[in-house]
Residue frames as qw, qx, qy, qz and C-alpha x, y, z in Angstrom:
[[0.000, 0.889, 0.457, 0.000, 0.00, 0.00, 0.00],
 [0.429, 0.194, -0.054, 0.881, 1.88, 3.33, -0.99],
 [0.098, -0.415, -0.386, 0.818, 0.97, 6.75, 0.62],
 [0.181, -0.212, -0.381, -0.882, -1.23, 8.26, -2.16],
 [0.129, 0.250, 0.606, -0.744, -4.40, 9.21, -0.90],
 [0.042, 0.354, 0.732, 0.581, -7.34, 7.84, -2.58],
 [0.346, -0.376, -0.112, -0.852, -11.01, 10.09, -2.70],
 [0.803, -0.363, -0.391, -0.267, -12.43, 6.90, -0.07],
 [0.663, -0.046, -0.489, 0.565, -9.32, 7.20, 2.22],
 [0.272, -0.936, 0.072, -0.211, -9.19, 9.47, 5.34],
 [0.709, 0.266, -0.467, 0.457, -5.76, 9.70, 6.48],
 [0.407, -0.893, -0.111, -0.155, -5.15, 10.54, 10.10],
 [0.530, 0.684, -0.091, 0.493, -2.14, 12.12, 10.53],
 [0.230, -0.791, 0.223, -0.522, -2.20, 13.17, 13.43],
 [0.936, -0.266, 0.055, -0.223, -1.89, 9.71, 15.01],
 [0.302, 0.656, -0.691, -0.032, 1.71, 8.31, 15.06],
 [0.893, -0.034, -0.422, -0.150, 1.93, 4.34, 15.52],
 [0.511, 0.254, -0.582, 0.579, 5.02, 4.48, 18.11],
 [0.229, -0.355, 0.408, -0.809, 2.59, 5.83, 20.83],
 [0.063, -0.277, -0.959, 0.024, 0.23, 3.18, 22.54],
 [0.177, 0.487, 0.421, -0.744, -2.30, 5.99, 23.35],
 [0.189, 0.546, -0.199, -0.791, -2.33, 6.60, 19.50],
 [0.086, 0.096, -0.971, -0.202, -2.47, 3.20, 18.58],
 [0.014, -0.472, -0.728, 0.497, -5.70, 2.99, 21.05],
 [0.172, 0.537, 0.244, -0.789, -7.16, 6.08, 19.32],
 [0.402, 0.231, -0.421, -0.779, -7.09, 5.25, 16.15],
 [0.167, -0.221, -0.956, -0.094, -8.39, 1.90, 16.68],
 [0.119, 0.436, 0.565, -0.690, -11.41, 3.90, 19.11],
 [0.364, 0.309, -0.340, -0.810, -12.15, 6.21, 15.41],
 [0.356, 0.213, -0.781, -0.467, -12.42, 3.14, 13.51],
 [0.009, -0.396, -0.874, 0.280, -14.76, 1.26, 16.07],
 [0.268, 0.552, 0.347, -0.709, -16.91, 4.69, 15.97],
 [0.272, 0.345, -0.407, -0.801, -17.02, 4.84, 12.71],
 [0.195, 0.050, -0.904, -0.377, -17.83, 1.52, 11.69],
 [0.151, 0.353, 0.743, -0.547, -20.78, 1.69, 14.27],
 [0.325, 0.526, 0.252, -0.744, -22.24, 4.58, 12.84],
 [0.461, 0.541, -0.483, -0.511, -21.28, 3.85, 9.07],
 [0.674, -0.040, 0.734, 0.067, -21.96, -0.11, 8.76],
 [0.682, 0.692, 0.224, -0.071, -23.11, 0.54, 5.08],
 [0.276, 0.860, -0.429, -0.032, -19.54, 2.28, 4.36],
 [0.980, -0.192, 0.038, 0.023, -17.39, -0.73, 5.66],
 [0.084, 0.955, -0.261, 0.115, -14.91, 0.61, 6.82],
 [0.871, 0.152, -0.155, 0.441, -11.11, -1.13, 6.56],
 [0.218, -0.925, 0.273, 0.147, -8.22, 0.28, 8.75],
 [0.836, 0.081, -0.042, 0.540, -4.11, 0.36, 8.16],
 [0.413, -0.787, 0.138, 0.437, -1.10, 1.96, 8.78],
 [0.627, 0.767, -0.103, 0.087, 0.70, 4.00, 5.88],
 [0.879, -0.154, 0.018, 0.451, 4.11, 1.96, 6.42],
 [0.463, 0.479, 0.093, 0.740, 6.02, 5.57, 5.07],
 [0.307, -0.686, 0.028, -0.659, 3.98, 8.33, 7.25],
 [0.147, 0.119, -0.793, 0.579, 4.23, 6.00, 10.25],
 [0.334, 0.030, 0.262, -0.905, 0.12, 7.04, 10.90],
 [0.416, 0.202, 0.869, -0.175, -3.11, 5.32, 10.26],
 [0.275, 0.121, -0.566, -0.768, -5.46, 5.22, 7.35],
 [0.676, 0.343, 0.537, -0.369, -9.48, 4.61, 6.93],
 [0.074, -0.166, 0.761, 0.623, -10.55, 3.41, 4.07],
 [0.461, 0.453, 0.554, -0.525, -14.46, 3.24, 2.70],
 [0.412, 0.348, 0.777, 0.325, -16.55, 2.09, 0.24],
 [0.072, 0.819, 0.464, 0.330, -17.62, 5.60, -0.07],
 [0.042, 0.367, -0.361, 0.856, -16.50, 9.46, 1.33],
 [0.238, -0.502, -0.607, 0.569, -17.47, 9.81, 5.04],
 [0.150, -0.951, -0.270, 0.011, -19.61, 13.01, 5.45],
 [0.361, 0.635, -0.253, 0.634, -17.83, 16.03, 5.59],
 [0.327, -0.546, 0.435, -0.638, -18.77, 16.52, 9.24],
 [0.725, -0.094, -0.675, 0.099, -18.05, 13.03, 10.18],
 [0.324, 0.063, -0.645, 0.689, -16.27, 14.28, 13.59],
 [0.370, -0.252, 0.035, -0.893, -19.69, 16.62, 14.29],
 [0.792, -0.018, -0.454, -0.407, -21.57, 13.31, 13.81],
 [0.549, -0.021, -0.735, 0.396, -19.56, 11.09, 16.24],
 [0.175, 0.063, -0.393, 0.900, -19.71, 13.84, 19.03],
 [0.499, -0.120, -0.080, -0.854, -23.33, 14.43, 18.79],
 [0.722, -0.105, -0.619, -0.291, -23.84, 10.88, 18.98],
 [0.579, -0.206, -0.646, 0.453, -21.72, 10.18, 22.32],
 [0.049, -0.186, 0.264, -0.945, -23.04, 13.28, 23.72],
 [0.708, -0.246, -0.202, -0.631, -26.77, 12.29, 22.99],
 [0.791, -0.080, -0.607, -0.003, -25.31, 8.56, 24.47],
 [0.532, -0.164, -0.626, 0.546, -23.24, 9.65, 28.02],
 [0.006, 0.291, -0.308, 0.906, -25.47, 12.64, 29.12],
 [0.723, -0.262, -0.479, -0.422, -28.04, 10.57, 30.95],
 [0.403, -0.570, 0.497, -0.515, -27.69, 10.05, 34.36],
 [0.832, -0.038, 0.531, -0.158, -28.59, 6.29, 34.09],
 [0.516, 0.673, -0.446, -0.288, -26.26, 6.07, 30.51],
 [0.912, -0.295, 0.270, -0.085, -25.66, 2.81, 30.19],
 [0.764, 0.443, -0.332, 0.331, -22.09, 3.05, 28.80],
 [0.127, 0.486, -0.618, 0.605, -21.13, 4.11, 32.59],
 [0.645, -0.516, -0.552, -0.112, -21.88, 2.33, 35.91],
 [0.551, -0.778, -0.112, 0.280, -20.31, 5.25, 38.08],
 [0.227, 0.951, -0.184, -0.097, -17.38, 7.08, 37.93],
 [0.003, 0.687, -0.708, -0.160, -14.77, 4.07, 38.10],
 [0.711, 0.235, -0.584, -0.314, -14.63, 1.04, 36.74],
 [0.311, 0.190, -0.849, 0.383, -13.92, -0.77, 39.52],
 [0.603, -0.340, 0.121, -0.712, -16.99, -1.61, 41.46],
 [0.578, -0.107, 0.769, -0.251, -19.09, -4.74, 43.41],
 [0.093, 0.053, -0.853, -0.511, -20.00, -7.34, 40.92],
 [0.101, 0.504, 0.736, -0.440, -23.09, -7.18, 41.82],
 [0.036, 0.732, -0.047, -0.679, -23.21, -3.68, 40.67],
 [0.197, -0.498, 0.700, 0.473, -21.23, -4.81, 37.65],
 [0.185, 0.302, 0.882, 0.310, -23.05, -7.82, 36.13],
 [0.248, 0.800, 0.495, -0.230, -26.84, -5.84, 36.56],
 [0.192, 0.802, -0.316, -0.469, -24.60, -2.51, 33.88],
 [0.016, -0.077, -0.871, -0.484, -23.32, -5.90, 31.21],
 [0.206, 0.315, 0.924, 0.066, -27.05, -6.77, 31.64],
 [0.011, -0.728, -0.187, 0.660, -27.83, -3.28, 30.95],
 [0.210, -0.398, 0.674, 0.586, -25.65, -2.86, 28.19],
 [0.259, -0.139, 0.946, 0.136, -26.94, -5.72, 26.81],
 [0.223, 0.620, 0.720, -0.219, -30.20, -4.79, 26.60],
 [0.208, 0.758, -0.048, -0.616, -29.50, -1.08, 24.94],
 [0.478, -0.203, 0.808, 0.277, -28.42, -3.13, 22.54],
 [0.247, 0.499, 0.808, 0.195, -31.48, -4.16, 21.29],
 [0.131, 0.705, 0.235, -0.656, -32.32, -0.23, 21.07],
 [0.423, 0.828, 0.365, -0.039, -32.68, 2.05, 18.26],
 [0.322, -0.834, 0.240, 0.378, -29.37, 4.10, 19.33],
 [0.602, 0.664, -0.426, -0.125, -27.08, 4.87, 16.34],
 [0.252, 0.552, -0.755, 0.249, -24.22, 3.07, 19.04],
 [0.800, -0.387, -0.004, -0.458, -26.50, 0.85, 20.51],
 [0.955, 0.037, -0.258, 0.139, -23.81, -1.56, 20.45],
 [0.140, 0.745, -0.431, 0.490, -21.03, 0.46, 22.20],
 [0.351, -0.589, 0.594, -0.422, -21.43, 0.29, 25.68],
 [0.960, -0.171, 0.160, -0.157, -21.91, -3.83, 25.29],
 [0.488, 0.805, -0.210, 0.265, -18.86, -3.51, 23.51],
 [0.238, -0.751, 0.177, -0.590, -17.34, -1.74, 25.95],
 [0.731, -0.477, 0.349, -0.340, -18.21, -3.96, 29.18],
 [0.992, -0.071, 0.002, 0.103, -16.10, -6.69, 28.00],
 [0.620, 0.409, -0.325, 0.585, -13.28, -4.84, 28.11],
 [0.389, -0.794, 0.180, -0.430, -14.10, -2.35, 31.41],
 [0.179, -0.525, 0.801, -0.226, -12.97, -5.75, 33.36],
 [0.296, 0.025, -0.940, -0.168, -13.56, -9.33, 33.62],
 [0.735, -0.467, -0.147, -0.469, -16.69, -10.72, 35.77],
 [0.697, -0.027, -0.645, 0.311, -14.08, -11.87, 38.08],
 [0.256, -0.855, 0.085, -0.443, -13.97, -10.41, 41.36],
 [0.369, 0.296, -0.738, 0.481, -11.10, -10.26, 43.77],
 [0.675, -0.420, -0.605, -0.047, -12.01, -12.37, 46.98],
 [0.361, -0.108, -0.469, 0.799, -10.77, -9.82, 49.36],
 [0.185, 0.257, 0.388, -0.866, -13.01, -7.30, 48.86],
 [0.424, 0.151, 0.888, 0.093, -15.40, -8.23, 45.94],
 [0.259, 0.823, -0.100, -0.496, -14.93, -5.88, 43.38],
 [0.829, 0.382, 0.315, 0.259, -14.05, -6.47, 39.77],
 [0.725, -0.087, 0.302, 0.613, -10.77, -6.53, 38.24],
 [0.512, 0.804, 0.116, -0.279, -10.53, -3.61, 35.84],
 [0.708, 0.674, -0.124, 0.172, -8.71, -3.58, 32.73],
 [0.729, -0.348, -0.016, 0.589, -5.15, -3.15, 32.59],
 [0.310, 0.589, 0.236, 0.708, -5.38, 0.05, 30.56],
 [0.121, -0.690, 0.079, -0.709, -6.57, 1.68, 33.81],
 [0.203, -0.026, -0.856, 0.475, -6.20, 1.35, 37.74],
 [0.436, -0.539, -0.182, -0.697, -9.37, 3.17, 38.54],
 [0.433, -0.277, -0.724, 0.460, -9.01, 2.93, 41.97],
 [0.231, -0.823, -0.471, -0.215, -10.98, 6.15, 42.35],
 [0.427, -0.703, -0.224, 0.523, -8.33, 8.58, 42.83],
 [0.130, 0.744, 0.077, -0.651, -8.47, 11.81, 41.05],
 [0.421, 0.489, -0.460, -0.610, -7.56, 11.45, 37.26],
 [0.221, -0.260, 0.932, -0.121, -7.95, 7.89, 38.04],
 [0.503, 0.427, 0.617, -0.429, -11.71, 8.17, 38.10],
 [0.179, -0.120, 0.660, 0.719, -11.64, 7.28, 34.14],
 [0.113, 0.449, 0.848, 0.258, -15.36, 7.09, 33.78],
 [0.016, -0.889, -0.305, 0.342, -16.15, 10.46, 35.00],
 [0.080, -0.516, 0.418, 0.743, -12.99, 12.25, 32.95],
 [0.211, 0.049, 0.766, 0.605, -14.44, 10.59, 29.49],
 [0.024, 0.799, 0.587, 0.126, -18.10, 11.47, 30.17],
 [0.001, -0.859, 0.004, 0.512, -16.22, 15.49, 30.75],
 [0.098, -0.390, 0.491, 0.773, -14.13, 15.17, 27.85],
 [0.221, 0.420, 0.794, 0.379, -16.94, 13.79, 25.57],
 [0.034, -0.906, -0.394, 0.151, -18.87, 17.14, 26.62],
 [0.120, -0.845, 0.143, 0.501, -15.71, 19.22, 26.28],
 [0.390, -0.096, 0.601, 0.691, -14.19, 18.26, 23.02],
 [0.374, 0.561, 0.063, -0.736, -15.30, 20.42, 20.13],
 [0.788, 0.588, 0.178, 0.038, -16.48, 19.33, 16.44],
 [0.488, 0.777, -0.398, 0.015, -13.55, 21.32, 14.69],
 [0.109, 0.748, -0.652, 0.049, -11.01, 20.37, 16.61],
 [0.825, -0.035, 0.492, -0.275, -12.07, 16.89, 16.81],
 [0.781, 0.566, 0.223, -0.143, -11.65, 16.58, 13.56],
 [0.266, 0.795, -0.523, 0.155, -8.20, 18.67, 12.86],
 [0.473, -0.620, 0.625, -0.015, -6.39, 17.00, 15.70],
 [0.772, -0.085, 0.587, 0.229, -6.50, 13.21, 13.64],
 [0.562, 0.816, 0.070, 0.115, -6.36, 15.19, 10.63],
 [0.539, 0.049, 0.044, 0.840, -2.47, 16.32, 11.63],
 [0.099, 0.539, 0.085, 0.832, -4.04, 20.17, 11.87],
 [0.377, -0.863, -0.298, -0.154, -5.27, 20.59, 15.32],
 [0.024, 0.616, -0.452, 0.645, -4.04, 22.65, 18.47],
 [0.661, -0.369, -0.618, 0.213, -2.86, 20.83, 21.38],
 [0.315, -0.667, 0.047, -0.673, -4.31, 21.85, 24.58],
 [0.025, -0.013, 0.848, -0.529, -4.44, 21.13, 28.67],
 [0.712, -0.178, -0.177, -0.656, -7.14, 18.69, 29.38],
 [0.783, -0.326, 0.439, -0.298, -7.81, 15.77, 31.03],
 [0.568, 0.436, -0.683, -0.148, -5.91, 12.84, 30.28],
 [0.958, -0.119, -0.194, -0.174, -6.09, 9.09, 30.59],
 [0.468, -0.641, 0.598, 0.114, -1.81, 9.05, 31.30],
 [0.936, 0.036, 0.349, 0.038, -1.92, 6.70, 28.37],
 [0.588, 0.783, -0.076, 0.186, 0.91, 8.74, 26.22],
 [0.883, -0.001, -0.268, 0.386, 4.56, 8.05, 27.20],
 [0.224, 0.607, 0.081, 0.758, 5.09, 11.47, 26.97],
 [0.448, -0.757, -0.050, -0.473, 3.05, 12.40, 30.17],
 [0.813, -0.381, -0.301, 0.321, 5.63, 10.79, 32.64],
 [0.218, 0.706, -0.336, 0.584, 7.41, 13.74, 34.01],
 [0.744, -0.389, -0.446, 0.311, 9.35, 12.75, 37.03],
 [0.099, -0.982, -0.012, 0.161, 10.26, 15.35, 39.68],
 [0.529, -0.630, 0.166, 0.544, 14.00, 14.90, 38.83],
 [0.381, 0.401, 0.572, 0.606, 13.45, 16.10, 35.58],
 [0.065, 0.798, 0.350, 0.486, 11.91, 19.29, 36.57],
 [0.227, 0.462, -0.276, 0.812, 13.19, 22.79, 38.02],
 [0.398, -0.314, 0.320, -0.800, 10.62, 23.11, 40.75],
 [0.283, 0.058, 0.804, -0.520, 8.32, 20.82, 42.94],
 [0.229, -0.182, -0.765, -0.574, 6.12, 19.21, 40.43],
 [0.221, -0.626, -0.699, 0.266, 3.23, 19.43, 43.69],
 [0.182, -0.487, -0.003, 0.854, 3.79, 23.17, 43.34],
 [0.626, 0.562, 0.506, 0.191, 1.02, 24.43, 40.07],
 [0.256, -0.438, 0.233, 0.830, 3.02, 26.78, 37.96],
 [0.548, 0.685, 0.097, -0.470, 1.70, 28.51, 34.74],
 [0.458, 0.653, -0.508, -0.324, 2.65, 27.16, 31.61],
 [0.149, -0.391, 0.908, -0.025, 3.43, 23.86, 33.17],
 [0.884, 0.192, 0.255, -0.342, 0.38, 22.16, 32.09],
 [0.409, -0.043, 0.816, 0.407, 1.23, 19.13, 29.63],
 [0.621, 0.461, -0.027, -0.633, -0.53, 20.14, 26.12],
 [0.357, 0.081, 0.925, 0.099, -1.78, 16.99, 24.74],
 [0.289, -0.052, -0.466, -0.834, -4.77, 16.55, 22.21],
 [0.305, -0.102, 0.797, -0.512, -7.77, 15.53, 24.03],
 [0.732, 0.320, -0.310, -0.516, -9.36, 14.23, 21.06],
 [0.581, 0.105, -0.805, -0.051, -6.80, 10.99, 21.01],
 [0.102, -0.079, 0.846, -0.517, -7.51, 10.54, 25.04],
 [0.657, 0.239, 0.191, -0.689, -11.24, 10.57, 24.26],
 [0.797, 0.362, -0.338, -0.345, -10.77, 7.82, 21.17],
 [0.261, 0.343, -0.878, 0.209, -8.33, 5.84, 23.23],
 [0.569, -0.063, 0.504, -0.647, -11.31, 5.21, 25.59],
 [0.859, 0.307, 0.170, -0.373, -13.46, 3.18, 22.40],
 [0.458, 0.639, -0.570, -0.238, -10.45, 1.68, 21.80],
 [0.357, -0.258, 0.773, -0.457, -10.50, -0.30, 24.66],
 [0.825, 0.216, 0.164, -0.496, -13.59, -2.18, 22.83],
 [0.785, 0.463, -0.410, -0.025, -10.93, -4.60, 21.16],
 [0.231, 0.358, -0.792, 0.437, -9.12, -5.47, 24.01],
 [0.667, -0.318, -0.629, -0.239, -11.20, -7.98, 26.29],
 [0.214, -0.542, 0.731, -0.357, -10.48, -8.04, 29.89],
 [0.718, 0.112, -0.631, -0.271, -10.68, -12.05, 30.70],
 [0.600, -0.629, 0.469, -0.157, -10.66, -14.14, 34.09],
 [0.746, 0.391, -0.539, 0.002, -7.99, -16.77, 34.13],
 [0.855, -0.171, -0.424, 0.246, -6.26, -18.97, 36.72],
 [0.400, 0.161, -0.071, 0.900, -4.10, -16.06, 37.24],
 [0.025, -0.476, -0.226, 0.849, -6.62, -13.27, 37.81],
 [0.464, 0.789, 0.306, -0.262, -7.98, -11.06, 35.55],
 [0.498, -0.165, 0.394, 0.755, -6.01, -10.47, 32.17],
 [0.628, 0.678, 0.224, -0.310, -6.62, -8.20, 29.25],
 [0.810, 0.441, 0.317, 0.222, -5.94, -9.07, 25.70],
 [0.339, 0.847, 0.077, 0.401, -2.87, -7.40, 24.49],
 [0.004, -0.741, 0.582, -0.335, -0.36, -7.59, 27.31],
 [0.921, 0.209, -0.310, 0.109, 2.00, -9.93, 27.75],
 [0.105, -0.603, 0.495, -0.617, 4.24, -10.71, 30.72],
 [0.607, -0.193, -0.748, 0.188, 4.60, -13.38, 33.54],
 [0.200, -0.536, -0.778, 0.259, 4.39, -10.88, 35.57],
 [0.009, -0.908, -0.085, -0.410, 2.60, -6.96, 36.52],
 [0.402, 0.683, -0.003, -0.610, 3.14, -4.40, 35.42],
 [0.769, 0.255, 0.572, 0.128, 2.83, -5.87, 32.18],
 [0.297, -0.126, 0.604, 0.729, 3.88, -5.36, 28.39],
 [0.588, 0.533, 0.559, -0.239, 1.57, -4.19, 26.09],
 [0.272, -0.303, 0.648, 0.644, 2.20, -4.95, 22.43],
 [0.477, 0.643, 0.358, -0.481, 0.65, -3.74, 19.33],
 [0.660, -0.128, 0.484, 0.561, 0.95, -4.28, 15.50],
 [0.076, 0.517, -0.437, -0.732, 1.90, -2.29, 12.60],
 [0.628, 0.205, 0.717, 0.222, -0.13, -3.66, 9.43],
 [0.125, 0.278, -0.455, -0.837, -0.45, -2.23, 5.52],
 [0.132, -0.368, -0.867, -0.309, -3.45, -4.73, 4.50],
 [0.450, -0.270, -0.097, -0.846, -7.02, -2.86, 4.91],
 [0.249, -0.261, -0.931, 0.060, -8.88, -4.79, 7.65],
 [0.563, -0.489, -0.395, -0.537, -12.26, -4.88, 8.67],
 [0.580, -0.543, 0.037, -0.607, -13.67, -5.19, 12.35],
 [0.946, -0.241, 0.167, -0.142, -13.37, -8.76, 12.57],
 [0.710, 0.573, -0.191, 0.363, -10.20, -9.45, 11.37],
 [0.187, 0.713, -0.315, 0.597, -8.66, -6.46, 12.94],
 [0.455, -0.671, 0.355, -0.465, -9.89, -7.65, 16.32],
 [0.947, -0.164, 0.107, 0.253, -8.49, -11.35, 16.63],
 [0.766, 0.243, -0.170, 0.570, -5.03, -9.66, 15.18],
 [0.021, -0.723, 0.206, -0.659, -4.58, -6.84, 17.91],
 [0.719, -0.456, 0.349, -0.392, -4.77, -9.85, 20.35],
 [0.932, 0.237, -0.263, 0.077, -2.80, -12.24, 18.91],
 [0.736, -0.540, 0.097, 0.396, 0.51, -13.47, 20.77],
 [0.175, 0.822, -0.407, -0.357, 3.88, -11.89, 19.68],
 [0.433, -0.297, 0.799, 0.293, 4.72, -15.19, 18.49],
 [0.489, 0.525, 0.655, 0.236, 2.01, -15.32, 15.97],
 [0.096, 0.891, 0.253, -0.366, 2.08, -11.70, 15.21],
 [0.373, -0.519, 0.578, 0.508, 5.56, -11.85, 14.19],
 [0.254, -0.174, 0.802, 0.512, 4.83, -13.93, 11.29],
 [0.398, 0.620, 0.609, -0.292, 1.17, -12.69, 10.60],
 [0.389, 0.583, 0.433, 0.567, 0.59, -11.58, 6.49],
 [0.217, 0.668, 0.241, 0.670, 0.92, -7.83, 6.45],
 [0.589, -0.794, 0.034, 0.147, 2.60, -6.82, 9.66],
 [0.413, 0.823, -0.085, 0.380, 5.35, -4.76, 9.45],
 [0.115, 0.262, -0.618, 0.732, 6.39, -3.78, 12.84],
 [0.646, -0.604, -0.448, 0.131, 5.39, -5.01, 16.47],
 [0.243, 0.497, -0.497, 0.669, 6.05, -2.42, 18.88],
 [0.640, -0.355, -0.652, 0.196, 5.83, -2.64, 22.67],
 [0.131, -0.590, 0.172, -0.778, 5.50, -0.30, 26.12],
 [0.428, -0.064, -0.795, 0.425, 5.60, -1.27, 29.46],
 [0.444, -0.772, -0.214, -0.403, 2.97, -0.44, 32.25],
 [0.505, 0.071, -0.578, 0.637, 4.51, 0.91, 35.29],
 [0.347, -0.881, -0.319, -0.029, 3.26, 2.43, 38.51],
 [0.345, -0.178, -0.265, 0.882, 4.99, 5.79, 40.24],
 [0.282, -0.256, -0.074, -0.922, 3.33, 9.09, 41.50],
 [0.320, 0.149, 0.787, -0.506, 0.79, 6.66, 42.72],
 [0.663, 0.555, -0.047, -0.501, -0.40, 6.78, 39.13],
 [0.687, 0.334, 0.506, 0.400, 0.19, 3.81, 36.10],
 [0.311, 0.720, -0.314, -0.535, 2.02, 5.31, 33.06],
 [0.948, 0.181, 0.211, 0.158, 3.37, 3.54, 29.94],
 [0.624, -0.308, 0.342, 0.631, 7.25, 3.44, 29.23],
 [0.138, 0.647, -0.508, -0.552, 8.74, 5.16, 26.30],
 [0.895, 0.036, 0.437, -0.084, 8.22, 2.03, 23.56],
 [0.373, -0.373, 0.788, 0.318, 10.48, -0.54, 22.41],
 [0.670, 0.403, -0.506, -0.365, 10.36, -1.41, 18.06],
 [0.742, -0.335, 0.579, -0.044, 10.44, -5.04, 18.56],
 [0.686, 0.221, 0.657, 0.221, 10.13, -6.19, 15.11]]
């Protein structure tokens, strides 16, 4: 696949393949889209030259595709009883838990343009395992949500889904927005600033020190999560997509040039690195460690494996 840019392609540019946050975002687009557009069948890849992702469609997207997304997840998380949230962290009683899948499950059967999302969704929030100490479910490994301040991941996506705008929705994966301070998930490598790396008491808020990030990809890294399962196992709870004997874990992600669809795309973004390695139109496998410090999870700087 060369870089030319056909009249059915959206390139997103803005997205670079060496970030796991970005990796996560564009996969999130391409779930939204394909929700809303099932008729366009939509086919992702990575433009092996630009480093970035690429839609593809049987047809142009609307011009105000990004308006369209945003209007939808606005009309979907501003309900008080919205059944793509079951509080403000993902961690909860399973109790709690199983009665929001059986929720889900049921909007399903709705009318909603994303009716399928939040079921979607709940299989990745966390497994239906709960830990026998206190008897709360596992949550993903994308987030600790332990319910301490930026932690609380279900309450920061239902503000950033209200604060992100149409335009700059759009520019940012377009390669033309302006990055801004906003809430973030911590999932860009970038956001690890340790204090011995900085002139002053990082507890201490100074102007100008914000991180400017694009809170468009933290918002699409959220529905990206919808391809990564969390699972119980002998072991606990895993999710799909990190790898590791033990935590903090790897998480590893591939590089392909072949247009895939939905179903496809989600058995290879979960495949082991031993099969990945030698999967048809994979290019590069890269990789990023989860670590904890700050009392916060970040992901490493990441390693080109392949």
């Amino acid at each position: 696949m060369n870089s030319t840019t056909q009249p059915n392609q959206l390139p997103l540019s803005g997205l670079k393949e060496d970030n796991p946050r970005d990796f996560l975002a564009a996969l999130g687009l391409f779930r939204l889209i394909d929700l809303l557009w099932p008729e366009l069948d939509a086919r992702l890849f990575w433009d092996q030259d630009k480093g970035s992702p690429c839609m593809e469609t049987t047809d142009v997207l609307p011009k105000d595709w990004g308006c369209s997304i945003l209007s939808e997840l606005k009309d979907l998380s501003e309900p008080a009883d919205s059944p793509l949230f079951h509080g403000t962290v993902i961690k909860t009683e399973i109790e709690n838990y199983r009665e929001a899948v059986f929720n889900a499950r049921k909007f399903a059967e709705s009318d909603h343009a994303l009716s399928r999302l939040p079921q979607l969704l709940y299989a990745s929030y966390a497994s239906q395992l709960a830990d026998e100490n206190d008897g709360k479910t596992e949550p993903t490994a994308f987030s600790f949500a332990n319910g301490q301040g930026g932690k609380n991941l279900l309450r920061d996506v239902r503000e950033l889904i209200q604060a992100v705008q149409p335009e700059d929705f759009q520019a940012s994966v377009q390669g033309v927005g302006q990055a801004a301070s906003a809430k973030s998930m911590r999932w860009s490598p970038r956001e690890f600033r340790p204090a011995a790396y900085r002139p002053h008491d990082p507890g201490t808020k100074l102007k100008g020190d914000d991180t400017l990030d694009f809170p468009s990809f933290n918002l699409l890294a959220f529905f990206g999560l919808s391809f990564f399962p969390s699972v119980p196992t002998s072991r606990g709870s895993r999710t799909l997509g990190f790898e590791g004997k033990y935590r903090p874990e790897y998480f590893r992600w591939p590089i392909w040039t072949t247009p895939l669809g939905t179903d496809s795309l989600q058995t290879l973004v979960c495949l082991p690195l031993t099969y990945l390695k030698n999967e048809v139109g994979v290019v590069r496998v890269w990789q990023s460690r989860r670590f904890s410090a700050d009392k916060s999870l970040y992901f490493a700087p990441p390693e080109l494996l392949s």
